[in-house]
N, C-alpha and C positions, 0 to 999 in steps of 0.2 A: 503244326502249321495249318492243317485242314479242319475247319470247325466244325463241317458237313461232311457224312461219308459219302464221296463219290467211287462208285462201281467202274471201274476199265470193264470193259466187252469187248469181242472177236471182234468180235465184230466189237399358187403360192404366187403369184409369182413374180420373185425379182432376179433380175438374174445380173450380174457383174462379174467382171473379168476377176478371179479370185488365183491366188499361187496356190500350185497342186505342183508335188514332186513325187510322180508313176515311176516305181521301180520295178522291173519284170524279176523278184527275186528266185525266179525257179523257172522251169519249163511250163509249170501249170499253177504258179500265181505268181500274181501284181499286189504290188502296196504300194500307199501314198499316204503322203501328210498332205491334208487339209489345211489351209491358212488363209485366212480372208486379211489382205493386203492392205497398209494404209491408204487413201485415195480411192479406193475399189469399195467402200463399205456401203450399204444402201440403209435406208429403215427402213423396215421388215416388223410390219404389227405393233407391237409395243419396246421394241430392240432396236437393233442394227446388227447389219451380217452381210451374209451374201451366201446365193448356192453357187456350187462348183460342181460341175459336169465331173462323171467318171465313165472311163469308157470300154464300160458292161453295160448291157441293158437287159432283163429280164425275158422270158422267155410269153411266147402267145400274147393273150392280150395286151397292148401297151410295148412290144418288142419288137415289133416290125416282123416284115416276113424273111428275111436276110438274119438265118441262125449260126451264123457265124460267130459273131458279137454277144451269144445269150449266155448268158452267166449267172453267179451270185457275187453280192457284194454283202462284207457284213464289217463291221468294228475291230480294228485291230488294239486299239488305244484311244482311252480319252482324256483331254485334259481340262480342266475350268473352274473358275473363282464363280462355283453355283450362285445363283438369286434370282427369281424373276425377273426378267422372262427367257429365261435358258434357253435354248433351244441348240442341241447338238445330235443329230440323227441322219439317215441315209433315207432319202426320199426315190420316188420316180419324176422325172421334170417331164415337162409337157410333150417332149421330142422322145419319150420312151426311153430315155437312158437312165441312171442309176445317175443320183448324183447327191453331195455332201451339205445340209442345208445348217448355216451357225449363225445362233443369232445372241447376242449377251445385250445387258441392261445399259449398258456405253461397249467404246471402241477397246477400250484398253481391258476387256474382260470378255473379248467374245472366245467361246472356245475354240479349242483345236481337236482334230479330229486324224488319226490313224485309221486310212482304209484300207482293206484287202477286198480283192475278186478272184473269180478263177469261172474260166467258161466250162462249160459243159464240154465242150470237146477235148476239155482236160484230162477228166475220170477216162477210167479202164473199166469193161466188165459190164457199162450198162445200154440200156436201149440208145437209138438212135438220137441227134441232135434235134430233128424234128421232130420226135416225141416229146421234147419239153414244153413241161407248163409250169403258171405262176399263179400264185394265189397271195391278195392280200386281207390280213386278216385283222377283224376291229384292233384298235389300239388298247389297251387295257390303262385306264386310270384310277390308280388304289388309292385313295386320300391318306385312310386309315388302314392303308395296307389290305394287300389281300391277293388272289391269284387265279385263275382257270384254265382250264386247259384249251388249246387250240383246236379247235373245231375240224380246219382244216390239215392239222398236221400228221397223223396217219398217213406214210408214205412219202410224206414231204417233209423236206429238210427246212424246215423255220427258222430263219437267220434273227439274231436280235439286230435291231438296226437302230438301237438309239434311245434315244427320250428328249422330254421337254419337261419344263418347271424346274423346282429347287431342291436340288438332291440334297443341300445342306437346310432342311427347313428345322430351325428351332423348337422342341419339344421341352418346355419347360417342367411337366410330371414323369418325361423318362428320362433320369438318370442327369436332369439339366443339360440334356447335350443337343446335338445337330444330325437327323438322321433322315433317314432315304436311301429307296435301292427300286433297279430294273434290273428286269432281265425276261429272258423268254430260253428256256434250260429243256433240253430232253430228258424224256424219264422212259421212254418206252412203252406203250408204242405212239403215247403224247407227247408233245412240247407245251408246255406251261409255261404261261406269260404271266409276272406278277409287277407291283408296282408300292411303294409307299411314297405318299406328298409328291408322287411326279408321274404322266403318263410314260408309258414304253411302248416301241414299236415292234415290228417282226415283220419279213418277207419269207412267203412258204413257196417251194421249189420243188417240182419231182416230173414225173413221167407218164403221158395216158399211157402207155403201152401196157396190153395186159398180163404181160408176163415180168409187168414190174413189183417186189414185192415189200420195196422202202430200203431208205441206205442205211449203210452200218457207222456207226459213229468213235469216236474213240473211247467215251467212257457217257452214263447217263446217271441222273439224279439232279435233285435240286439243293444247292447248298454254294458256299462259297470257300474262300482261301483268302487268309491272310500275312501274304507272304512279307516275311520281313527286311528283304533284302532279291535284288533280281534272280531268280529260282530257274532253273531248266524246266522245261515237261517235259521232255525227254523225246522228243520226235523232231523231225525239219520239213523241211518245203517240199522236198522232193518225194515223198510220198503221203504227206497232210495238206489240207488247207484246214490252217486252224481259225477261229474268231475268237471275240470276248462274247460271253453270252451274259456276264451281270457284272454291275460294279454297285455298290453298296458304300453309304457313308455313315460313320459309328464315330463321330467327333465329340468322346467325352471330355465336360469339362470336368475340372482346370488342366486336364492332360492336352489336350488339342483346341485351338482357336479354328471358326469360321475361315474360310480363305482356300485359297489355290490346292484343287486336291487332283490326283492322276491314277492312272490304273490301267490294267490292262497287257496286250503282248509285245513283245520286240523279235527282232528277226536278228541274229549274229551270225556269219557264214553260214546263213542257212537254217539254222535251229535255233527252236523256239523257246524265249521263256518268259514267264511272267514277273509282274514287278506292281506293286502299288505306294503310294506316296501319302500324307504322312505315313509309316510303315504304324502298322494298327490302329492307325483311325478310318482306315478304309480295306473293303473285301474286295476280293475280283474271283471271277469263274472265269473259263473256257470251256471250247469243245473243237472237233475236230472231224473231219471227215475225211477217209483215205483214198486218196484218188484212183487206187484200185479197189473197185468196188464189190 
């Protein structure tokens, strides 16, 4: 199933009233689906969408001074019938919170979007709530593919939070198929942001305090999984908060047609697993941080 060896370790603006359904699925996280609602949709650049508040807001700059609310927010699940001008990603809105921005080329193809947060005053084991900081780091746009590491990520947790453009862009000399991938994946003691035919985004997260020395993750490397059917990872809520950190699209022809493609985690009593749609025409990652840290 794993194409990539991943390594286990010990360690804008328009705004409209959009349907979000916040489930508190644990003591130290939240998930929602994103849905930008009939009647509610705005045009947004060369699309239509709408942002939808979520209610984490990043920490220091852009967070307010009230750290109660400071958190991360990353990608739990995506779903979308890709093509310019895609837009499905986790932004900061003007009012400092986190929020879910979707924009598709018409109404009836904007995506959807699965989010997760979890505040800082969730973890176990680290500095104080007011120690937190936030860092946002260039967007990475790979035409012809390609990847760097994050500048800022040393000590900070780099959430992936998205992309824009056409994950399903037509490549007529590879293989006649439809390809594209983000993601922004740890490898220790970077997180590398990469991208083909679409930008990707990332929010980095950690602690001034000096006796901070970076969080432990569940597993690092860069690579993906193409799970053929919904998989376990074998952990839950109650001691992970997991995200998607890449989805990737591999729709060879005449195996796979352009169209509706998903990816990414799901939460069932608790624990987590992963799942991607068409099953082998598309890859997904995770990662995970344990909220005892």
């Amino acid at each position: 199933m794993s194409r990539f060896l991943i390594v286990p370790v010990a360690a804008m603006f328009f705004f409209c009233l959009a349907f979000i359904v916040p489930v508190r699925a644990s003591a130290g996280v939240t998930t929602g689906k994103a849905i930008c609602p009939q009647g509610k949709i705005e045009k947004m650049g060369n699309g239509v969408g709408c942002v939808i508040q979520l209610p984490v807001r990043p920490p220091g700059h852009g967070g307010g001074s009230n750290p109660n609310d400071w958190g991360m927010c990353g990608v739990l699940n995506l779903s979308a019938n890709f093509g310019p001008p895609t837009v499905a990603r986790i932004i900061v809105d003007p009012s400092g919170y986190y929020a879910v921005e979707l924009v598709g080329f018409t109404a009836s193809v904007i995506p959807t979007l699965d989010w997760t947060c979890v505040l800082f005053s969730d973890f176990k084991r680290v500095p104080a709530v007011s120690e937190a900081r936030s860092v946002v780091p260039p967007s990475y746009d790979g035409h012809g593919g390609g990847s760097e590491n994050i500048a800022a990520s040393p000590k900070n947790a780099c959430i992936w939070a998205g992309l824009s453009g056409n994950l399903e862009t037509i490549i007529p000399t590879q293989d006649n198929g439809a390809f594209g991938y983000a993601y922004a994946q740890y490898v220790g003691p970077d997180t590398v942001i990469g991208s083909q035919n679409v930008t990707t985004y990332a929010f980095c997260s950690g602690y001034a305090a000096a006796s901070w020395t970076g969080w432990k993750y569940f597993h690092h490397g860069v690579g993906y999984y193409d799970p053929l059917h919904v998989t376990s990872i074998g952990v839950n809520d109650t001691h992970y908060w997991c995200y998607m950190d890449r989805i990737q699209a591999n729709l060879l022809y005449p195996n796979y047609s352009v169209g509706p493609i998903s990816a990414g985690l799901s939460l069932s009593g608790g624990n987590y697993s992963m799942d991607a749609t068409p099953a082998g025409g598309v890859y997904v990652n995770y990662n995970c941080l344990p909220l005892e840290q």
